[in-house]
DRENDO-1510 file (C-alpha; in Angstrom, 1 decimal, always signed):
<recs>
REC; n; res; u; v; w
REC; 1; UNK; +0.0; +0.0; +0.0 .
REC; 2; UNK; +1.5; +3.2; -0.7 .
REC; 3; UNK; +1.5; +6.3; +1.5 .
REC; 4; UNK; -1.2; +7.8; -0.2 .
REC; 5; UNK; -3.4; +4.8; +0.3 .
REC; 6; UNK; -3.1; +4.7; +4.3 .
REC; 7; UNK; -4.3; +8.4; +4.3 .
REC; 8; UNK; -7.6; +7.9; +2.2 .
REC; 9; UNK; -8.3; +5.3; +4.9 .
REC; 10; UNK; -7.8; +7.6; +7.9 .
REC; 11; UNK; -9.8; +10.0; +6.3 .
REC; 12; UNK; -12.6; +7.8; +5.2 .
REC; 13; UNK; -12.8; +6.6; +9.3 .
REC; 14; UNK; -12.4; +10.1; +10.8 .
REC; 15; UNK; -15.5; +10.7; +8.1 .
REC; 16; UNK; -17.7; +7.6; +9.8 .
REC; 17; UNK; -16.5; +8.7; +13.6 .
REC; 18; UNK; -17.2; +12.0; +13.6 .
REC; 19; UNK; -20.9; +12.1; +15.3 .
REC; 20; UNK; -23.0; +9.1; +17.5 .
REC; 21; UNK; -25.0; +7.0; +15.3 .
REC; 22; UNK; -28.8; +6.9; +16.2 .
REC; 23; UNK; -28.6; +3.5; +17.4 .
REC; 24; UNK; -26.3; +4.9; +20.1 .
REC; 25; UNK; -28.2; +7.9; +21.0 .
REC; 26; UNK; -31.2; +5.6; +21.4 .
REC; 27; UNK; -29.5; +3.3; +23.4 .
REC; 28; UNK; -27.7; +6.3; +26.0 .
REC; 29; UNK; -31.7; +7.8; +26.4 .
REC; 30; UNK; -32.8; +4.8; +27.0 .
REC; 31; UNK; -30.6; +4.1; +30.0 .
REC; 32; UNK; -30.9; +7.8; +31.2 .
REC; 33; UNK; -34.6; +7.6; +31.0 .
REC; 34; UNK; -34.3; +3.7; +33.2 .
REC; 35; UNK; -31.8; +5.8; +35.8 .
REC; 36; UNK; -34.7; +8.3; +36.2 .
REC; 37; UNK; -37.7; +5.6; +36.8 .
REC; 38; UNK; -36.0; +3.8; +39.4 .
REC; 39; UNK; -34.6; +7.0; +41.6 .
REC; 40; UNK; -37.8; +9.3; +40.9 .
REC; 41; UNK; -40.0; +7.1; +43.1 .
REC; 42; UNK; -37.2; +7.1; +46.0 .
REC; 43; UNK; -36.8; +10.8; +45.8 .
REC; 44; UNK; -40.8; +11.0; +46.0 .
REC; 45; UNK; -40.5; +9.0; +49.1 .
REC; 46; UNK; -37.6; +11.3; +51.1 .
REC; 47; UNK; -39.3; +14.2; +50.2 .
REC; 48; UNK; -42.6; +13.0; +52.3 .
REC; 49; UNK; -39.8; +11.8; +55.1 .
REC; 50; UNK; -38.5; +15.4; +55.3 .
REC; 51; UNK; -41.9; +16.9; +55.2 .
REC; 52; UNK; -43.2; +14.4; +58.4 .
REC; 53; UNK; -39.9; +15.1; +60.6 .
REC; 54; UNK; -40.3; +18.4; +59.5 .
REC; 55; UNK; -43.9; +19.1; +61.1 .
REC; 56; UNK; -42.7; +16.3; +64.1 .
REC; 57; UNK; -40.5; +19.2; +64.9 .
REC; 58; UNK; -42.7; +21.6; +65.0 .
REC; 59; UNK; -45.3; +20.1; +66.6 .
REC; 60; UNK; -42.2; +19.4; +69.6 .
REC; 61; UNK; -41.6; +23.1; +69.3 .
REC; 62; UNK; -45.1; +24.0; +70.1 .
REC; 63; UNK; -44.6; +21.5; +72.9 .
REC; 64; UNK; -42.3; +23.2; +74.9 .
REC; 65; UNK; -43.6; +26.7; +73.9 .
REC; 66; UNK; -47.2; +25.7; +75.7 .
REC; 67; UNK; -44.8; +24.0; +78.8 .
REC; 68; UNK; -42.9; +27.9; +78.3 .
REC; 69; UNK; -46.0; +29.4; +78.6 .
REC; 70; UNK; -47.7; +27.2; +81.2 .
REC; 71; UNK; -44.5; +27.6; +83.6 .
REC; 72; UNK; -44.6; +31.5; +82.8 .
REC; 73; UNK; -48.2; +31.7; +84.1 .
REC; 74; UNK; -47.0; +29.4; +87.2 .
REC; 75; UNK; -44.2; +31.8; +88.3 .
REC; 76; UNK; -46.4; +35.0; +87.7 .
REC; 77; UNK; -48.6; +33.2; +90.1 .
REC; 78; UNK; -51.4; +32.5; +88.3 .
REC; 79; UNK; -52.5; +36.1; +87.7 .
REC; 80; UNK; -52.4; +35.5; +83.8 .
REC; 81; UNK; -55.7; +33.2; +84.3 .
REC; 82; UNK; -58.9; +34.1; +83.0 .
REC; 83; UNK; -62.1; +33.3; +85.2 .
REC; 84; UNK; -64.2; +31.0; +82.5 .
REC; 85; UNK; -65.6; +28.1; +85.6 .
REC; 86; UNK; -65.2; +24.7; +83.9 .
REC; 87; UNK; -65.4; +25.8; +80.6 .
REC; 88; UNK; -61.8; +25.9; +78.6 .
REC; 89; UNK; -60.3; +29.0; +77.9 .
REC; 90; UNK; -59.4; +29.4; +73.9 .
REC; 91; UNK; -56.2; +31.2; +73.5 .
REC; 92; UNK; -55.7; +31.6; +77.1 .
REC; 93; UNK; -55.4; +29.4; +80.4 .
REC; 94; UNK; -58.3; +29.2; +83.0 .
REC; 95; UNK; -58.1; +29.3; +86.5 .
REC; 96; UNK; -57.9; +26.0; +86.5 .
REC; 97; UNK; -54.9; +25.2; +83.8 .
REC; 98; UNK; -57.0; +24.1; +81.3 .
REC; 99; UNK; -57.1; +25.8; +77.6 .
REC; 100; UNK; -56.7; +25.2; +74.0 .
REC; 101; UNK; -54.6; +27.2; +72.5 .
REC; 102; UNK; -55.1; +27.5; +68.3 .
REC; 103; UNK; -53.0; +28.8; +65.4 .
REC; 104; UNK; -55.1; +32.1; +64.9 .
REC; 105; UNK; -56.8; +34.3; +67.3 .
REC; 106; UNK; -60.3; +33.4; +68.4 .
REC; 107; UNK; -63.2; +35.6; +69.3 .
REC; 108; UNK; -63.8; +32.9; +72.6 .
REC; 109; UNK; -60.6; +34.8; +74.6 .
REC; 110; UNK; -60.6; +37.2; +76.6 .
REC; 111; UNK; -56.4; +37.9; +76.1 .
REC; 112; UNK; -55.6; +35.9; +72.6 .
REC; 113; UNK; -52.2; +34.7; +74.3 .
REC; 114; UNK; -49.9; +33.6; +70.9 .
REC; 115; UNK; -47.8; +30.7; +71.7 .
REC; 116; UNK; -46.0; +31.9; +68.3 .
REC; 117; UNK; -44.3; +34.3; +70.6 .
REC; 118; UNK; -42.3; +32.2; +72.4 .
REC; 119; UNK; -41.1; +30.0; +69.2 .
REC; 120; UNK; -37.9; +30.9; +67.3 .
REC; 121; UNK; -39.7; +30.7; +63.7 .
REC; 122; UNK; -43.0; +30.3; +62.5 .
REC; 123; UNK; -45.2; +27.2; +62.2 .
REC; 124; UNK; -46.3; +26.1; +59.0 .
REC; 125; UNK; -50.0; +24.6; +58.8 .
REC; 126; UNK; -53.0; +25.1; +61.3 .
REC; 127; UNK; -52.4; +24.3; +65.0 .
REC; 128; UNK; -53.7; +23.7; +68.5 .
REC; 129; UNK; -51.8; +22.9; +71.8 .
REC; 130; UNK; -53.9; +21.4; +74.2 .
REC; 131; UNK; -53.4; +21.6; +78.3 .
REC; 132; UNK; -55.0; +20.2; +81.4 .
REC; 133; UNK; -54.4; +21.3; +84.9 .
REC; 134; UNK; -51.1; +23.0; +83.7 .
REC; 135; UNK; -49.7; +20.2; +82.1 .
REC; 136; UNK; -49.6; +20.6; +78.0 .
REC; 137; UNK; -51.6; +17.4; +76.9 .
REC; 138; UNK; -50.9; +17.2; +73.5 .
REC; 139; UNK; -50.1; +19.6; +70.2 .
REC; 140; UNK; -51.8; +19.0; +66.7 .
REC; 141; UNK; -50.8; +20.4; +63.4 .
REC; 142; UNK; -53.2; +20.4; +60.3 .
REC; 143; UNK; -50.9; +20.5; +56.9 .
REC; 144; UNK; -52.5; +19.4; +53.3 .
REC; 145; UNK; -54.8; +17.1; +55.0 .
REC; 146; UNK; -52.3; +15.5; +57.1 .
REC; 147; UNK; -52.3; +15.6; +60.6 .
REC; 148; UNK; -49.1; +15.5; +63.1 .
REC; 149; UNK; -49.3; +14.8; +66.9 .
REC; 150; UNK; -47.2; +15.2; +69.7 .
REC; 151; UNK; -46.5; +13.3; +71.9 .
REC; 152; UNK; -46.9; +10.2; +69.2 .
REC; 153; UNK; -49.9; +8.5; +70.3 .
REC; 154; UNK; -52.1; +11.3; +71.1 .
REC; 155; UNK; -55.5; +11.4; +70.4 .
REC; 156; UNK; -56.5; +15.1; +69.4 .
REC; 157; UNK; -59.7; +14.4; +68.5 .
REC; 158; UNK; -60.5; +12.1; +71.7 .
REC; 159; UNK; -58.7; +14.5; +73.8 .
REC; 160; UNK; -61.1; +17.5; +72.2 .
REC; 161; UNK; -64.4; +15.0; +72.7 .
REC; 162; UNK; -63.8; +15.3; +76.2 .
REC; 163; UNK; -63.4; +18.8; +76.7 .
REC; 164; UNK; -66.1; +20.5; +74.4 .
</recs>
């Protein structure tokens, strides 16, 4: 083969190699597009996880902001409680430590006390801390038609039944 020869062939492959065939750019979406289907439904799922512990957190915030306030009213000596008999205060304690405290102000209380105040950021969703005898009983928060308690186990609804 002479010298011309070898450089006809070099150029007739760097002619053939110069883009990806459709066979091969077929065959790399297909993989990319298998990669997606099986990671999309794991993502799906850690987002949800993040969202949960997310509102678990805050509903443990709200926690200790209702056991902040309650100790407050303790060590003011009461004097913060509103005169309602039985019935529960909303948005304030009675004399007896009960009230349920909610997420926006209600036209039931007499003072409107916002446990937001004694949390470092604000709470996402609709909530209600509840407390009996000066003891917080149990916090609920309403997001998207899920509901998060705290302590785990507590029965908002059961615990409301009984107090209405």
């Amino acid at each position: 083969m002479n010298g011309r020869g070898v450089a006809d062939l070099n150029k007739t492959k760097n002619r053939r190699r110069r883009g990806f065939t459709l066979i091969e750019m077929i065959v790399v979406i297909a993989i990319i597009a298998v990669l997606i289907a099986l990671v999309a439904p794991l993502m799906t799922r850690y987002i949800t996880n993040a969202k949960e512990l997310k509102y678990e957190a805050s509903a443990k915030l709200l926690y200790s902001a209702g056991e902040a306030y309650v100790a407050e009213v303790m060590l003011n000596g009461y004097e913060d409680c509103v005169e309602k008999g039985d019935n529960y205060g909303t948005n304030d304690l009675n004399t007896k430590g009960n009230g349920i405290f909610l997420s926006t102000e209600s036209s039931l209380s007499v003072r409107n006390v916002d446990l937001g105040a004694y949390l470092s950021r604000k709470i996402d969703g609709n909530w209600m801390v509840g407390v009996d005898n000066f003891e917080v009983a149990g916090v609920v928060i309403m997001k998207d038609g899920n509901m998060y308690v705290y302590p785990r186990g507590f029965d908002w609804e059961k615990w409301f039944a009984g107090r209405a």
